[in-house]
LUMKOL-619922 format. One record per residue (C-alpha): x, y, z; residue in one letter. Coordinates in steps of 0.2 Angstrom, whole numbers, plus 2048, in hexadecimal, padded with zeros to 3 digits. Layout:
# LUMKOL-619922
xx; yy; zz; aa
X; Y; Z; A
...
This chain:
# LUMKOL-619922
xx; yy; zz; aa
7F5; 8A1; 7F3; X
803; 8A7; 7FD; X
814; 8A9; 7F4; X
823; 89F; 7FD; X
832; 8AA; 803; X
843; 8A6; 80A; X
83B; 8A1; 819; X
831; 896; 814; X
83F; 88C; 80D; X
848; 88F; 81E; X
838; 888; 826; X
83A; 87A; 81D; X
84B; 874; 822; X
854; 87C; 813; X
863; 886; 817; X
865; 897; 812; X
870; 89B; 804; X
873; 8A3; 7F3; X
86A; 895; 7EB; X
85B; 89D; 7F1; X
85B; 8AA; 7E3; X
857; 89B; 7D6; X
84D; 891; 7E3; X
83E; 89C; 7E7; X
837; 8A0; 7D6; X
839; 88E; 7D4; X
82F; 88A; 7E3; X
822; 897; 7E1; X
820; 88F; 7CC; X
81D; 87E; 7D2; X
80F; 884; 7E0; X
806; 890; 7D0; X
807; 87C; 7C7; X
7FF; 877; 7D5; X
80C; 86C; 7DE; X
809; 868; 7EE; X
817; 86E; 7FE; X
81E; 85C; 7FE; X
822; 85A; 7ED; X
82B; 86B; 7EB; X
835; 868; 7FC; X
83B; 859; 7F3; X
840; 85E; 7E4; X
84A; 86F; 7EC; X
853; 862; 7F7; X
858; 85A; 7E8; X
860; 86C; 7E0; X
866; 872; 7ED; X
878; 878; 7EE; X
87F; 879; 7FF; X
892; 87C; 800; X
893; 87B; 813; X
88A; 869; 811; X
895; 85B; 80C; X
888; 84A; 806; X
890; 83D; 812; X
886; 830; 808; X
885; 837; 7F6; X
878; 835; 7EA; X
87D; 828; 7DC; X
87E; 830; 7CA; X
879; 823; 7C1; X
86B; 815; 7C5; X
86E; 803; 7C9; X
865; 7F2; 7BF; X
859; 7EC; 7C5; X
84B; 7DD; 7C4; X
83E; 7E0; 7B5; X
831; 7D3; 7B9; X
824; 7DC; 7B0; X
81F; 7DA; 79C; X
812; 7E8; 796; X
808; 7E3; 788; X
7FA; 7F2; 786; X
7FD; 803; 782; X
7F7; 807; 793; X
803; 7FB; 79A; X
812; 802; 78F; X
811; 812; 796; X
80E; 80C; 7A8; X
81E; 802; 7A7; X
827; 813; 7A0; X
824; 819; 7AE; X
827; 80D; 7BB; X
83C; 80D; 7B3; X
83C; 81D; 7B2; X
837; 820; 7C6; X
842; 810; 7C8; X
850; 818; 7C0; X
84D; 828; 7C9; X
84A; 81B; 7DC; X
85B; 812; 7D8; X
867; 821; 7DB; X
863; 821; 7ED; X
874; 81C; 7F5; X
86D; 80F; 800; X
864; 804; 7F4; X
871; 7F4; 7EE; X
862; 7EA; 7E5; X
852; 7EB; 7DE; X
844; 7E2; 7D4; X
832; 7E9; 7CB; X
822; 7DD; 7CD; X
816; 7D9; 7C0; X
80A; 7E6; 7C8; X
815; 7F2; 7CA; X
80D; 803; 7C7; X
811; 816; 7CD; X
80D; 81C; 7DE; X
811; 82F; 7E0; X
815; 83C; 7D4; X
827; 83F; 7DA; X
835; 83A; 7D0; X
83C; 82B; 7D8; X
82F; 824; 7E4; X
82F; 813; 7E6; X
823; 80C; 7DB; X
815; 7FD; 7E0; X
81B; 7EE; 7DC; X
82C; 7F3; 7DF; X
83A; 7EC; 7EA; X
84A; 7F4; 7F0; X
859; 7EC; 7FB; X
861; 7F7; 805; X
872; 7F7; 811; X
870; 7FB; 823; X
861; 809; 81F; X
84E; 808; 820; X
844; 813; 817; X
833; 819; 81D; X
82C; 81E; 80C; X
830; 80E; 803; X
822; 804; 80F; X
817; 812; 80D; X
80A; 819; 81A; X
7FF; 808; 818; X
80C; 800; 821; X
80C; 7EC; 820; X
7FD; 7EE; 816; X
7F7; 7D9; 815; X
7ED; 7CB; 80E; X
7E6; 7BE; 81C; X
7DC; 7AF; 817; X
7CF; 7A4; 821; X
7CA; 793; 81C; X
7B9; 790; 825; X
7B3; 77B; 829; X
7A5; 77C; 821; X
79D; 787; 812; X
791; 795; 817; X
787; 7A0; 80A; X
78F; 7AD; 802; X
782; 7BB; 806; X
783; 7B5; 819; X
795; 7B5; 817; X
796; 7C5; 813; X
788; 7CD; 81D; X
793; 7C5; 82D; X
7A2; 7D0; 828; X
798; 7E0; 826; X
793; 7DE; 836; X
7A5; 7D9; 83B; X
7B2; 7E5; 833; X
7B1; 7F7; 830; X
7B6; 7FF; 81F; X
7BA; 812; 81B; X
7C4; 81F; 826; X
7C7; 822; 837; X
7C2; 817; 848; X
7B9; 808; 84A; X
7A6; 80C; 84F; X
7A2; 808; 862; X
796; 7FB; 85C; X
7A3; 7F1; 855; X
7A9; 7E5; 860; X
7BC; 7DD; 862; X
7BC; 7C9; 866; X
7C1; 7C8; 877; X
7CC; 7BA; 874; X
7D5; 7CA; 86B; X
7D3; 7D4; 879; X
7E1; 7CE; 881; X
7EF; 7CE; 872; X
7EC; 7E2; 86E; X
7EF; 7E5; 880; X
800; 7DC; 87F; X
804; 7E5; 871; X
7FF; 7F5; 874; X
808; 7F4; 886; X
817; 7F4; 87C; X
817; 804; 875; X
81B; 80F; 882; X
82E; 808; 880; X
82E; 80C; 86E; X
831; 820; 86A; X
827; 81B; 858; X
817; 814; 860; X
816; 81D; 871; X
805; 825; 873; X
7FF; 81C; 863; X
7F7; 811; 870; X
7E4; 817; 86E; X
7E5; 817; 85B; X
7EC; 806; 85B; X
7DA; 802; 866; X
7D0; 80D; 85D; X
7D5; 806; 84D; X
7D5; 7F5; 850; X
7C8; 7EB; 846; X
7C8; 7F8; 836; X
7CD; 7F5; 825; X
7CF; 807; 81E; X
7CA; 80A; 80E; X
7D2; 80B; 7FA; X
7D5; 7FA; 7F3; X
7D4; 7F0; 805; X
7C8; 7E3; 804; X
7BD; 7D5; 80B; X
7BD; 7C7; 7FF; X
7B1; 7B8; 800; X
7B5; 7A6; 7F5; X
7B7; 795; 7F4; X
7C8; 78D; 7F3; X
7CC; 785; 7E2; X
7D2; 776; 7E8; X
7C7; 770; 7F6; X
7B7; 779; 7F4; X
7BA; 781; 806; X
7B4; 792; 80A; X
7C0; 79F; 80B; X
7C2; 7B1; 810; X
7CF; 7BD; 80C; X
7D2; 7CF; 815; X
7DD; 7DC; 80F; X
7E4; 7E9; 817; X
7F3; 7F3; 822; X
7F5; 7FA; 833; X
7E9; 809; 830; X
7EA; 817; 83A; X
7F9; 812; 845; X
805; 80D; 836; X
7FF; 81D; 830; X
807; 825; 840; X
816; 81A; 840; X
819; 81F; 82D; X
819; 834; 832; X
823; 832; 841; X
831; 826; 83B; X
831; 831; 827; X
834; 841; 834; X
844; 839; 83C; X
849; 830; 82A; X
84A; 841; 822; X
853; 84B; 830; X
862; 83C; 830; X
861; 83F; 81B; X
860; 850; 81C; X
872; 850; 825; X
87B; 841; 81C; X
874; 841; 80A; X
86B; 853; 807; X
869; 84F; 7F4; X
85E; 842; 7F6; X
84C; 844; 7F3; X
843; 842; 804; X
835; 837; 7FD; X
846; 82B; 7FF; X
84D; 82F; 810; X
851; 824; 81B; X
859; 81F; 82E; X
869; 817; 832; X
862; 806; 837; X
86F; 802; 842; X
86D; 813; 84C; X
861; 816; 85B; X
854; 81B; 850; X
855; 80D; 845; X
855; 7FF; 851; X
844; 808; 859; X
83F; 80B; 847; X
83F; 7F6; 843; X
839; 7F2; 851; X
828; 7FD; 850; X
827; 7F6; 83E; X
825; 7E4; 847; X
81A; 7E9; 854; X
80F; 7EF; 846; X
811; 7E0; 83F; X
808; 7D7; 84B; X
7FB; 7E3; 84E; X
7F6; 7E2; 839; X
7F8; 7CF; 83A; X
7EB; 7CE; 84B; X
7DF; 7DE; 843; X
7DD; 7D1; 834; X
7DA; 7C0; 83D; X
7CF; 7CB; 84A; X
7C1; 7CF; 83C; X
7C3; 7BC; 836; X
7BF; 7B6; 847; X
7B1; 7C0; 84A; X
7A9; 7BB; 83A; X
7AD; 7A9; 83F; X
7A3; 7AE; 84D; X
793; 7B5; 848; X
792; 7A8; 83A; X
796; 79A; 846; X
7A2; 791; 839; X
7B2; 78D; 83E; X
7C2; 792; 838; X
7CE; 782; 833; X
7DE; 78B; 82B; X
7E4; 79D; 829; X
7F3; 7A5; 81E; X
7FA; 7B6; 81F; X
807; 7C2; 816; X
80C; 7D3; 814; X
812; 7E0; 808; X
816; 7F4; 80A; X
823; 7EE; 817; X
837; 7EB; 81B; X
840; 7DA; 81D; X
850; 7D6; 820; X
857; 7C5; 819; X
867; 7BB; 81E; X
873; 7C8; 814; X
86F; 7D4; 822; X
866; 7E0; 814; X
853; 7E7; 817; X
848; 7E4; 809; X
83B; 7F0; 805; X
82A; 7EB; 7FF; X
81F; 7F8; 7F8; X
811; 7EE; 7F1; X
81C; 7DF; 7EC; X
81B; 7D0; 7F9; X
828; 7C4; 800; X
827; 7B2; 7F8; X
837; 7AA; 7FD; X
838; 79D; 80C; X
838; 7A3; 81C; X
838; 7B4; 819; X
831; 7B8; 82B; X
82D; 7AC; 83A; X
81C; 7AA; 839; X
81F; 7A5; 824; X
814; 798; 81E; X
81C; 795; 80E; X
80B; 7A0; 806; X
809; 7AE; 7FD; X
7F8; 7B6; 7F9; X
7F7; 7BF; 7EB; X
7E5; 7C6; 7E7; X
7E2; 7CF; 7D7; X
7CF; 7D6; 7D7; X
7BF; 7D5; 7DD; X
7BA; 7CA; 7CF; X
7C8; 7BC; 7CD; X
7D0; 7B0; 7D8; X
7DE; 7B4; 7E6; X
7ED; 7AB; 7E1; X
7F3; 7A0; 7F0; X
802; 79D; 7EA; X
815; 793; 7F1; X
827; 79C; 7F3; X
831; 799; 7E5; X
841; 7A2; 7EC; X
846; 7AF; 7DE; X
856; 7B7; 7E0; X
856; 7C3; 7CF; X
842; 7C7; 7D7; X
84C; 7C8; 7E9; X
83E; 7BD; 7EF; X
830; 7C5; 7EC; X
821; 7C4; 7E1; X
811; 7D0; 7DD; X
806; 7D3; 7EB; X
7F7; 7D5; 7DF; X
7F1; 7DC; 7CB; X
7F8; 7F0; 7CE; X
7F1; 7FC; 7C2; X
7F4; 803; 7B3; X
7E8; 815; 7B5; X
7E8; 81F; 7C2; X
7D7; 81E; 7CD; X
7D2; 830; 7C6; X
7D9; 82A; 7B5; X
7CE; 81B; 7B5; X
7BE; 821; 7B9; X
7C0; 831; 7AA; X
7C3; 821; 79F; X
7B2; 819; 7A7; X
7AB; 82A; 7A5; X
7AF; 82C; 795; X
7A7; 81B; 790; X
798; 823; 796; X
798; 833; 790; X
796; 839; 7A2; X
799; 84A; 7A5; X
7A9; 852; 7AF; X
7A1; 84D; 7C0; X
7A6; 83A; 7BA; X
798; 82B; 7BC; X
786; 82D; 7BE; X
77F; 821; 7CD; X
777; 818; 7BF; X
787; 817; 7B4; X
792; 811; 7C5; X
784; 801; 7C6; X
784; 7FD; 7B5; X
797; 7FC; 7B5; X
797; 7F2; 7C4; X
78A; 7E4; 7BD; X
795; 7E3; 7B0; X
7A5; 7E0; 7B7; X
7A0; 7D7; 7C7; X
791; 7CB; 7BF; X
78C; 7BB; 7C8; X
795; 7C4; 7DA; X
78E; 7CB; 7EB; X
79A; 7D8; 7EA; X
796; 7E9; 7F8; X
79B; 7F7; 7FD; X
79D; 7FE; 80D; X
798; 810; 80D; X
78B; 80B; 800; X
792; 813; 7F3; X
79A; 807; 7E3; X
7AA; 80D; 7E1; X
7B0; 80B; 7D0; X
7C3; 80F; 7D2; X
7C2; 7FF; 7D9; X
7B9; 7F4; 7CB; X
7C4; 7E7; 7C3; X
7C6; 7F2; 7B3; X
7D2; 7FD; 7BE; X
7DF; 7F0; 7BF; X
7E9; 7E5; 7B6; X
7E4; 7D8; 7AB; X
7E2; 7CA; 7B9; X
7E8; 7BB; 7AD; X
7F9; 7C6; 7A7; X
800; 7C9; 7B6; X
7FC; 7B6; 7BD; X
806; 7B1; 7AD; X
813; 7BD; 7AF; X
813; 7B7; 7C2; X
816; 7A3; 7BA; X
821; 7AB; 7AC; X
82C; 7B3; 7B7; X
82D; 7A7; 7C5; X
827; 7B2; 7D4; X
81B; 7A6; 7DA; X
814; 795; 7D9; X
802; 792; 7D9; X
7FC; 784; 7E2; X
7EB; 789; 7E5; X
7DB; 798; 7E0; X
7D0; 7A1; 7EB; X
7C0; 7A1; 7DE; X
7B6; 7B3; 7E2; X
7A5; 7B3; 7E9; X
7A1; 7C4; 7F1; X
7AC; 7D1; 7F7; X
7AC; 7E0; 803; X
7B5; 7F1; 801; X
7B4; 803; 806; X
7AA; 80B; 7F8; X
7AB; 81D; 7F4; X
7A9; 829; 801; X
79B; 835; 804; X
7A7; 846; 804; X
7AE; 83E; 7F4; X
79C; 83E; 7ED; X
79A; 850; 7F3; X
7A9; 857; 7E9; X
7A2; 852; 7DA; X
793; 85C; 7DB; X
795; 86C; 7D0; X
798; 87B; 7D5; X
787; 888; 7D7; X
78B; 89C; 7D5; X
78C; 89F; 7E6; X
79C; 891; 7EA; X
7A5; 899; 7DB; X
């Protein structure tokens, strides 16, 4: 591992100066602890002393209140919640940032001090911020009613057939509707006016009809109320958010670079009123449309090979940026909105899933100014992924490699019993088992509790769909022979 010299810094946008002295055995201690480039860029951006810079836009010194929709009652909660303030407290001294609120699934999403957690909202004046939406950008819930009640094994078999699941492009033998056909084009025509999107234009093909992989889903139920069968997607714009997200954190940490050099640039942002900003927004609601079609696409397609017709549909986003009435952007991360007419196409709906083995909420906006409109767009975690599956391990008295094959399946009986639950690389992926996520009932009585969201009716689980764990993750496992030491 190569030691990092003044030139590295330099390399990295730092500028030179006597602070280096202090700065590079810093830097080179943090990459012996095993930090990655990213998070000690940040942090030296945030140390940094530059007398010829003056902070045009100066980091606040002290945090800002904030909305605590969020009541932990575990010890693994208590010290989730710890740290959700503490990121908060750290997220809140960014100048731009007038407001924010914490969901009931609010739980940490990177190891930098100060990154926006999920669950987490933040108003901001006149600046969006790139890595408060994330690179799942408009990540989504979209629901289908069907006329009629199919099976849910044939239910299911249709959307294999229908979506894809895990990384990278859709398969040539997966087919787009061609009643879709026509929509991408339009939509993808328009991205050679947009400097954000131009030349995205064969991933935004390629792509299309894909629902990644992590906690994205394919849900199959009946709806509480009427019986009716149901199925619920969940996922974001895939590869070409992705490439939004690089390009438009690459220009929001050159403008924070210059007007607020102490702030960490997990946090940057762009002027939204400047060139960029304007480009910025609108590529954020061209992807819109592209997530909301890529959903509706699979659901049409299943309607097809199943030969049941879909009677009603709802949709709604999280990991995005609105902006209300009071001419401030709202920043989702996770958290969704649930206040009236929150965008054009609003239903008055919110869809908040919780896992694989209990209802979706469907639920009504209640309008919550201390929540700033916004409810929980799911259960959140408590563990992290690798967190929970040492747990798992541990109840098995597996070894370091984690969960045998035959552990994984006995888990899954257990947690899922009475479900067609599959995945699609064939491979149960237990990170994603109900146990890795918060207990389902708490946060719907902390939803009611608090107010977020009124819910007028449940999506009962059948069978669901998701990624499952990837073969190269399977091979990394394997321990290590003499020869690879």
């Amino acid at each position: 591992m190569s030691n990092i010299s003044g030139k590295t810094l330099v390399s990295w946008g730092l500028e030179p100066g006597a602070w280096f002295k202090d700065a590079l055995p810093l830097a080179n201690q943090m990459r012996t602890e095993g930090k990655t480039d990213r998070q000690i860029i940040d942090h030296l951006f945030t140390l940094r002393v530059m007398p010829s810079v003056v902070d045009q836009v100066p980091l606040r010194t002290n945090s800002i209140p904030f909305g605590r929709f969020i009541e932990p009652e575990s010890e693994d909660e208590i010290l989730n919640t710890a740290s959700v303030i503490a990121h908060m407290d750290a997220l809140l001294r960014t100048p731009t940032i007038v407001k924010a609120a914490v969901m009931p699934d609010a739980c940490p999403s990177g190891s930098a001090l100060g990154t926006i957690p999920v669950g987490g909202v933040v108003a901001t004046e006149n600046a969006i911020h790139p890595g408060f939406h994330s690179a799942d950008i408009c990540c989504s819930v979209a629901m289908s009613v069907f006329k009629r009640k199919t099976g849910v094994a044939d239910t299911l078999t249709a959307a294999m057939k229908a979506t894809h699941f895990g990384p990278g492009a859709r398969p040539n033998n997966k087919e787009i509707p061609s009643a879709f056909t026509p929509l991408l084009g339009q939509i993808v025509h328009s991205f050679d006016s947009n400097p954000f999107l131009r030349g995205l234009e064969d991933i935004a093909v390629e792509h299309f009809m894909t629902q990644g992989d992590g906690n994205h889903f394919l849900f199959a139920g009946e709806l509480e109320s009427s019986g009716q069968m149901a199925i619920v997607t969940h996922h974001g714009s895939r590869g070409l958010g992705a490439q939004l997200y690089k390009r438009g954190k690459r220009v929001a940490e050159k403008h924070t670079r210059i007007v607020a050099p102490r702030v960490p640039l997990h946090n940057a942002w762009i002027d939204a009123n400047s060139e960029d900003g304007i480009a910025y927004w609108q590529a954020l609601q061209v992807i819109r449309v592209w997530t909301k079609l890529n959903h509706f696409g699979v659901h049409h397609l299943i309607s097809h090979y199943l030969g049941n017709q879909i009677v009603n549909q709802v949709w709604n986003e999280h990991n995005f940026v609105f902006r209300r009435n009071d001419g401030l952007y709202y920043h989702g991360k996770g958290a969704t909105p649930a206040y009236d007419g929150y965008a054009v196409d609003d239903q008055g709906l919110t869809l908040i899933p919780l896992n694989m083995a209990q209802p979706i909420l469907v639920t009504k906006h209640v309008n919550n100014e201390d929540a700033l409109g916004f409810a929980p767009h799911g259960a959140g975690r408590n563990l992290s992924r690798t967190a929970h599956l040492k747990r798992l391990a541990a109840e098995y008295g597996s070894d370091d490699r984690g969960l045998s094959p035959r552990d994984v399946s006995l888990q899954m009986a257990k947690e899922t019993a009475g479900l067609d639950v599959r995945f699609y690389t064939g491979f149960a992926d237990p990170s994603e088992f109900p146990s890795a996520y918060k207990n389902a009932d708490q946060v719907q009585a902390q939803i009611t509790k608090f107010g977020l969201a009124e819910v007028v009716d449940r999506v009962l689980p059948r069978g669901s769909i998701m990624a499952g764990e990837m073969k190269w993750q399977r091979s990394k496992k394997k321990p290590k022979t003499d020869a690879a030491v």
